[in-house]
C-alpha positions, 0 to 999 in steps of 0.5 A, spaced: 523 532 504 529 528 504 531 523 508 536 523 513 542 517 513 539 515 519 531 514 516 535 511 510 539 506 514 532 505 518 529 504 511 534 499 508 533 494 515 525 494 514 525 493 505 526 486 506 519 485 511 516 490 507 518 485 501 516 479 503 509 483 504 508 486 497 511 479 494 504 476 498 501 482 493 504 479 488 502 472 488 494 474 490 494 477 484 497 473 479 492 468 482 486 472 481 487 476 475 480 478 474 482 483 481 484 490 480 484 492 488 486 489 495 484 490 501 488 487 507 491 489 514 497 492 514 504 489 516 508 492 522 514 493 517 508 498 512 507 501 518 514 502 521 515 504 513 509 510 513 512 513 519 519 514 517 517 517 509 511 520 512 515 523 519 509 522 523 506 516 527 502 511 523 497 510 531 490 510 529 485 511 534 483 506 539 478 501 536 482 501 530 487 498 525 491 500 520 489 496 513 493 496 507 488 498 500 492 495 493 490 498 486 494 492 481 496 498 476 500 492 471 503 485 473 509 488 476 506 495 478 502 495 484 500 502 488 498 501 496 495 507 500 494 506 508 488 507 511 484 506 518 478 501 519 474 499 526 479 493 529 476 486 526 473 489 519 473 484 513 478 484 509 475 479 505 472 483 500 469 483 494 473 487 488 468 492 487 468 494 495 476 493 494 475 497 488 471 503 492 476 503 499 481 505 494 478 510 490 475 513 497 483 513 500 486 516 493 489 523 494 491 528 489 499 525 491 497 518 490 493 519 482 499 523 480 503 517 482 499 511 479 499 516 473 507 516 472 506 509 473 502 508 468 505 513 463 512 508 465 508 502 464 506 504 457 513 507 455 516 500 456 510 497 451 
């Protein structure tokens, strides 16, 4: 589905918040670079975003909140999936509990995404 005018104005108002985000992302990885996976709550301006591209709420339901799940395919290359989790769960989780949260959020959509992402990542090597 395309995106109307307005979608893509309302898009071009939040990247700088969804940016500042991600480039968080960045620097968690590059400061932990034995770690593949993260898990973190995710920001209004995400939120805002899912429901642009999406067309649908991003509410969860009542006692829960939206987590942001990060797979750093390659530096510069980071893939993020939205889930819902119980208000107040632990986001600081070991790599294997990161790494198990992502593959369990993954759908067909998204490991056909990561695997452009890679087949890019490779053509560039």
């Amino acid at each position: 589905m395309k995106p109307t005018r307005a979608q893509r104005r309302q898009m071009r108002k939040i990247a700088d918040r969804v940016d500042r985000v991600t480039q968080a992302d960045r620097l968690f990885f590059e400061r932990r670079p034995d770690r593949k996976h993260r898990v973190r709550l995710a920001s209004r301006a995400e939120l805002e975003q899912y429901e642009l591209l999406e067309g649908r709420p991003a509410s969860p339901t009542p006692g829960c909140r939206g987590f942001t799940v990060v797979r750093n395919i390659a530096p510069g290359a980071r893939l993020r999936l939205y889930a819902y989790g119980l208000e107040g769960a632990e986001t600081d989780l070991s790599e294997w509990m990161a790494a198990a949260i992502y593959e369990a959020t993954a759908t067909p959509k998204s490991r056909e995404i990561e695997a452009q992402m890679r087949a890019g990542m490779e053509a560039r090597a």
